[in-house]
C-alpha positions as CSV (number, residue, x, y, z in Angstrom):
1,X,0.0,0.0,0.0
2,X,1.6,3.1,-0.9
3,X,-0.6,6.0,-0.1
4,X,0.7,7.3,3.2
5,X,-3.3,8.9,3.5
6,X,-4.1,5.1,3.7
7,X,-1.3,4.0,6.5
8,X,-2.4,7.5,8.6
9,X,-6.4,6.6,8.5
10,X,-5.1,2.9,9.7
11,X,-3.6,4.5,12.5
12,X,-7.2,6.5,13.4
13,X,-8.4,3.4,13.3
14,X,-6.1,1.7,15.4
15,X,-6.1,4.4,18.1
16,X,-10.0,4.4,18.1
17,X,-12.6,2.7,15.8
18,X,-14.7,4.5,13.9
19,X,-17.2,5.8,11.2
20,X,-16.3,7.7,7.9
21,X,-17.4,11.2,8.7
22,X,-15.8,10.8,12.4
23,X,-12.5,9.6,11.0
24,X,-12.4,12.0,8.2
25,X,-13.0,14.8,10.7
26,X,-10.1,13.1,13.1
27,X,-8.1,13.1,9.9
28,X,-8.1,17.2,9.9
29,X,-7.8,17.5,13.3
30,X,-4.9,15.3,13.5
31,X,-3.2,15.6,10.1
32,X,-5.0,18.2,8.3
33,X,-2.0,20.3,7.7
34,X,0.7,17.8,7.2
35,X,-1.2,15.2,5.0
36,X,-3.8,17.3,3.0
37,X,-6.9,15.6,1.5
38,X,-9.2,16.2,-1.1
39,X,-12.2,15.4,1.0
40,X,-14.0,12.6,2.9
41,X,-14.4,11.0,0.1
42,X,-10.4,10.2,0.3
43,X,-11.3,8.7,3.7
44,X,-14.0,6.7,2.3
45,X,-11.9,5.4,0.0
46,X,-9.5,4.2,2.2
47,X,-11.6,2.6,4.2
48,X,-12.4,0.6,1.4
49,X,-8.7,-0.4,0.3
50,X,-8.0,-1.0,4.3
51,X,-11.2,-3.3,4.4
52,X,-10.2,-5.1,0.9
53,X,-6.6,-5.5,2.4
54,X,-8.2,-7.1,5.5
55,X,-6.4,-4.6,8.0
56,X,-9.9,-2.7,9.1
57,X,-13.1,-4.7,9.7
58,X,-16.5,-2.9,9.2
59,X,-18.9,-3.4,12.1
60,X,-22.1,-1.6,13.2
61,X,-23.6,-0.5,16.3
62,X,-27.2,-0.5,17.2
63,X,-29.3,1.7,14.5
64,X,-29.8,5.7,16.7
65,X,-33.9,7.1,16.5
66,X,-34.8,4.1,13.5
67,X,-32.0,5.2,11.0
68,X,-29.8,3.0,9.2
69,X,-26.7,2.3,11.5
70,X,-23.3,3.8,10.5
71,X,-20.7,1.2,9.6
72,X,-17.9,1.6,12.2
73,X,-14.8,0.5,11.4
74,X,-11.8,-1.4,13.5
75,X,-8.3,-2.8,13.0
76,X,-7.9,-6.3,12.6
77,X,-4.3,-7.5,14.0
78,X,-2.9,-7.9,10.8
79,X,-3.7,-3.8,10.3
80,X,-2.1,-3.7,13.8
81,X,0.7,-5.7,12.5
82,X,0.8,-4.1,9.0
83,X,0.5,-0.3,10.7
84,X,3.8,-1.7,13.3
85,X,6.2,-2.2,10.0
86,X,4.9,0.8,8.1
87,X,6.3,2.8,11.2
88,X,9.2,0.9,11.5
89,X,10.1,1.5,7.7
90,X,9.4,5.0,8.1
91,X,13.3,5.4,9.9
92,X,14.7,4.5,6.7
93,X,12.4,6.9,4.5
94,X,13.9,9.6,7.1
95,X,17.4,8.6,6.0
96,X,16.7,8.3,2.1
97,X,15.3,11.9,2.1
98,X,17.9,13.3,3.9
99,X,20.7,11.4,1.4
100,X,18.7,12.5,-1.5
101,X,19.5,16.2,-0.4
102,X,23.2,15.8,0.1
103,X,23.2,14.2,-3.4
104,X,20.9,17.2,-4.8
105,X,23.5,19.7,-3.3
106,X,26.5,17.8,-5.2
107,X,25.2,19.1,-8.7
108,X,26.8,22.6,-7.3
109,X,30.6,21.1,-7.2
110,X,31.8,22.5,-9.9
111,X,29.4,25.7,-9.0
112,X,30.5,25.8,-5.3
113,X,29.2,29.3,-5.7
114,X,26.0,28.7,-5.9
115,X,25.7,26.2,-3.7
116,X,26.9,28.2,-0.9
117,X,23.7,30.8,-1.9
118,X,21.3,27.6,-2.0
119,X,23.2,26.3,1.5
120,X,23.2,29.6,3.1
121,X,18.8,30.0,2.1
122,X,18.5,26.2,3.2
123,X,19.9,27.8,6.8
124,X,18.3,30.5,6.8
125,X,14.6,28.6,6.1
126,X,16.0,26.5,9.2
127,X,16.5,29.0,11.4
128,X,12.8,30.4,10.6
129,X,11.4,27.0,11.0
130,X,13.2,26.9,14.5
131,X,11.2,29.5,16.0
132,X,7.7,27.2,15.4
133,X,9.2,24.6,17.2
134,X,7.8,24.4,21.3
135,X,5.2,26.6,20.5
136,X,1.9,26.2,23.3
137,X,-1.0,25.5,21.7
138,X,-2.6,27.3,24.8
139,X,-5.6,24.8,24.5
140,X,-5.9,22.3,27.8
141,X,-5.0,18.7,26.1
142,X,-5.8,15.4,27.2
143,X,-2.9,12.9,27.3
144,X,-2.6,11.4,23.6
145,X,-2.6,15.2,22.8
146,X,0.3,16.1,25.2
147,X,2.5,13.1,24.5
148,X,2.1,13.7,21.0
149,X,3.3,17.6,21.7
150,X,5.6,16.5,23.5
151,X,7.5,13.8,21.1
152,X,6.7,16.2,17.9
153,X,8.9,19.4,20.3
154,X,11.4,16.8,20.7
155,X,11.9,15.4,17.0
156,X,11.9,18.9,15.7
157,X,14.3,20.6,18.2
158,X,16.8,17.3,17.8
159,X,16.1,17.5,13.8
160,X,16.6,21.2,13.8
161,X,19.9,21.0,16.0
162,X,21.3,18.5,13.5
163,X,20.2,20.0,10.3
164,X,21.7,23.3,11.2
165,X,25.1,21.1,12.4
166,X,24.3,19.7,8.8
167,X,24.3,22.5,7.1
168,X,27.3,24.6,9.0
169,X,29.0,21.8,8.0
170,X,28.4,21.6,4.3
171,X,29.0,25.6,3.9
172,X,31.7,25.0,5.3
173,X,32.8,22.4,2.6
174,X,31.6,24.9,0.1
175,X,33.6,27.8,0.9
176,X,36.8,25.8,0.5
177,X,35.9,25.0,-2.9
178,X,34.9,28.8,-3.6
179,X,38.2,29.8,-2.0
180,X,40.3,26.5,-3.7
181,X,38.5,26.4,-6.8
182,X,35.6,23.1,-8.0
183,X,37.5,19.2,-8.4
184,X,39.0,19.6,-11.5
185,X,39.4,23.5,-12.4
């Protein structure tokens, strides 16, 4: 399954069942900004690939004033399983992305110049980024909410110490081939 939407409704699911309006409205809440969505209709659709790949089970509870019940939806344990190695796999995603930049910066070797300007706006866009991170949300939050804070402040403050080590690190390679001249010149 490759549609990260799909593996992040899995994990709705797997904190607390649901049904497709209530999980789509979790979806905002939760990753509204980071993951965006067309619509519910996404959700509904990955209900259905989660519930043809056996990792959600569709159950209903007793039908509210006469109406049709709502089909609720649960993990099965092989979603539980399945949603466990997604997130384990998600480490090395981290460290292809990051490897993928390095290589995208090497293009500028024989243009150190201009990598050191693309270095030197990467910092710069860190540095801005760095002030978001810790913010209070000034809301009261229960504890999923504050353990979630709480791991997201970490991850960024750790990921923003290293980047900017990172990236003091390649300027600092790139200045030595602006003042010693690209491989080969």
């Amino acid at each position: 399954m490759n549609s990260e939407v799909y593996w992040l409704l899995l994990g709705l699911v797997i904190e607390k069942p649901g049904y497709g309006h209530e999980l789509y409205q979790r979806y905002e809440r939760v990753y509204g900004e980071l993951a965006r969505i067309s619509g519910s209709s996404h959700i509904y659709a990955g209900l259905d690939v989660l519930e043809r790949r056996m990792l959600v089970e569709r159950f209903s509870l007793g039908a509210e004033g006469g109406r049709q019940p709502k089909p609720h939806y649960r993990a099965t344990r092989a979603g539980v399983h399945s949603y466990e190695q997604w997130l384990v796999k998600r480490i090395d995603f981290e460290r292809q992305r990051h490897e993928l930049l390095a290589r995208q910066l090497g293009v500028f070797a024989r243009s150190p110049a201009v990598g050191l300007r693309v270095l030197e706006r990467l910092e710069q866009r860190c540095l801005e980024g760095s002030g978001q991170v810790g913010t209070p949300s000034g809301r009261r939050l229960g504890l999923r909410d504050e353990l979630v804070d709480d791991l997201v402040n970490e991850r960024l403050r750790i990921a923003v110490g290293g980047t900017l080590s990172w990236l003091r690190h390649a300027i600092e390679r790139f200045e030595a081939l602006v003042r010693n001249g690209p491989p080969g010149a």
